[in-house]
N, C-alpha and C positions, 0 to 999 in steps of 0.2 A: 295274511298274518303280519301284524305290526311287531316291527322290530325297535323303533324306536325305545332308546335308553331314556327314561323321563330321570327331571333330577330337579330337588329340592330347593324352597329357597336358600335353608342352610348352606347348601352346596353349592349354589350362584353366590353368597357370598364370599364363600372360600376359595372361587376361583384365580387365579393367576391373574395379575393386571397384565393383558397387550394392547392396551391402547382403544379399544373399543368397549366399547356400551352397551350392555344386553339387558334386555325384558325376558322375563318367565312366561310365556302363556300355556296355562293348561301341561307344566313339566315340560317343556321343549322350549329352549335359549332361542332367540332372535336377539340378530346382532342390529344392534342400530348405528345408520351409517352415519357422520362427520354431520353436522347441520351446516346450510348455507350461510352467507353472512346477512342473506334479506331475513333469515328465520331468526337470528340470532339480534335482529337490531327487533325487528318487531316485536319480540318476545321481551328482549331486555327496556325496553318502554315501555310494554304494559306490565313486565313484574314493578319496575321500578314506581310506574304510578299504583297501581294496586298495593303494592306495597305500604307504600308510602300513607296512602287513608289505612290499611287494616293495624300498620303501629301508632299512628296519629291517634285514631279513634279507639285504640287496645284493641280491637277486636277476633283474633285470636292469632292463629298461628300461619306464616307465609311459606311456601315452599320456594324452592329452584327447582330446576331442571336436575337432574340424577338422584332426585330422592324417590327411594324406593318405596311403592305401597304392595304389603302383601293381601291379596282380596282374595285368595281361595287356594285351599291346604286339601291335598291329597287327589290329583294333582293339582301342586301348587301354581298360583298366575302372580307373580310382580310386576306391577307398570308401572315407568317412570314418567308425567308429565312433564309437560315444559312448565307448570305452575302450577301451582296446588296452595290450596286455603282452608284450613279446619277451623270453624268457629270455637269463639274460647268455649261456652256453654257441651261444646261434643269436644272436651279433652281431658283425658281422664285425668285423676288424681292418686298417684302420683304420672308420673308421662310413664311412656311404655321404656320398659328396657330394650326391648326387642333392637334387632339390626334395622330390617324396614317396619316402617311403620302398620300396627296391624288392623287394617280397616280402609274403607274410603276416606277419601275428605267431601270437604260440602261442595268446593270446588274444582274444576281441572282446567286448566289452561292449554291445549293442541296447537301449537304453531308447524301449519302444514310446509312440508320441505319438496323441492323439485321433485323428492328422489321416491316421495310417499305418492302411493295407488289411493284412489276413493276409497277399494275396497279395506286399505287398510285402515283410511281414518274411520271408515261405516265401522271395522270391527274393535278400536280404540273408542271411539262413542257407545258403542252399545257392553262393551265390556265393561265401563265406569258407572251407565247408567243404571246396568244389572247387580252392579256392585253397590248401589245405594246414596252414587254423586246425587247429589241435588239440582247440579246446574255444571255443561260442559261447554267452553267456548271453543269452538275452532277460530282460529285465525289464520288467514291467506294472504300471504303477500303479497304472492303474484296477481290477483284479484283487488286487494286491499280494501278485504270484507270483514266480515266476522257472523259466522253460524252459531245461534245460541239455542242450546239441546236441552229441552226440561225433561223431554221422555221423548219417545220415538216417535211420538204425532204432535207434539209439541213443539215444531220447531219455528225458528225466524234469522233469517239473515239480513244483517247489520251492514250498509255502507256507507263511504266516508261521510256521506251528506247525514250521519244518523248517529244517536249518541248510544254506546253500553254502557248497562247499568246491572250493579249486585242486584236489583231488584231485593227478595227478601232474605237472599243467601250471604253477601256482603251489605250487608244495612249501609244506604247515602253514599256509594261509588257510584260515579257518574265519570263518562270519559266520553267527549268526541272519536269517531272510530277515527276520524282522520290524523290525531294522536297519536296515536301506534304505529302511524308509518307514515309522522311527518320529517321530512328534512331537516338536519340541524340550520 
């Protein structure tokens, strides 16, 4: 007999701020723990170059880390990537009121942290790809690779000797992977 209390997105947004960070999956809170500083520099060089072309060239909308995507109501799943990219062409008009935003985006960005299992990025990749991402990046530091997810047999991983690219999800992004986790 499951006893578990499921609870809403509404509800995870109304919760108390202490200091940590939680995803919804499937009505059950996961607390996510503190990011490393290698996850944190990684990440913050490829938002910042991703970035930087998706305003350059308009092409639509960039995320951060802690923005909420709601992908599935009753019970609810909220996932936070460490990146996230919504093509202007998939944004509605007017933008959503809503808290978290209500749908996939084209993009997600995973910067794997010490503290993350395979099993959990295998179930953060297939939960995005079920959701209708078009393209998911894992990035590894520790490695200082990059796993690019089109679907579940789709896959290719990227090292430093090798360049990522939006291919047709960010139109003309190109980045040497050694980029993401060069030395200043």
């Amino acid at each position: 007999m499951n006893t578990t209390t499921l609870i809403t997105a509404d509800q995870l947004l109304q919760m108390p701020r202490d200091g940590y960070r939680y995803e919804l999956i499937a009505g059950e809170l996961k607390k996510m723990t503190p990011a490393s500083w290698k996850h944190g520099d990684a990440g913050g060089r490829l938002h910042a170059l991703l970035g930087h072309h998706v305003v350059e060239h308009k092409l639509g909308k960039i995320f951060f880390a802690e923005t909420g995507f709601l992908l599935a109501r009753d019970p609810d799943t909220v996932r936070a990537p460490d990146i996230a990219f919504i093509h202007k062409d998939h944004l509605p008009a007017p933008l959503p009121e809503e808290a978290y935003w209500p749908g996939a985006p084209d993009l997600v960005v995973e910067v794997v942290s010490p503290s993350d299992t395979m099993s959990e990025i295998d179930g953060k990749v297939k939960t995005w790809l079920e959701a209708g991402v078009a393209m998911v990046w894992v990035v590894n530091p520790a490695w200082h690779d990059v796993t690019v997810y089109r679907s579940a047999t789709d896959i290719k991983t990227l090292t430093e000797e090798d360049e990522l690219s939006g291919e047709d999800v960010v139109a003309g992004f190109r980045c040497p992977v050694r980029e993401i986790f060069a030395s200043p």
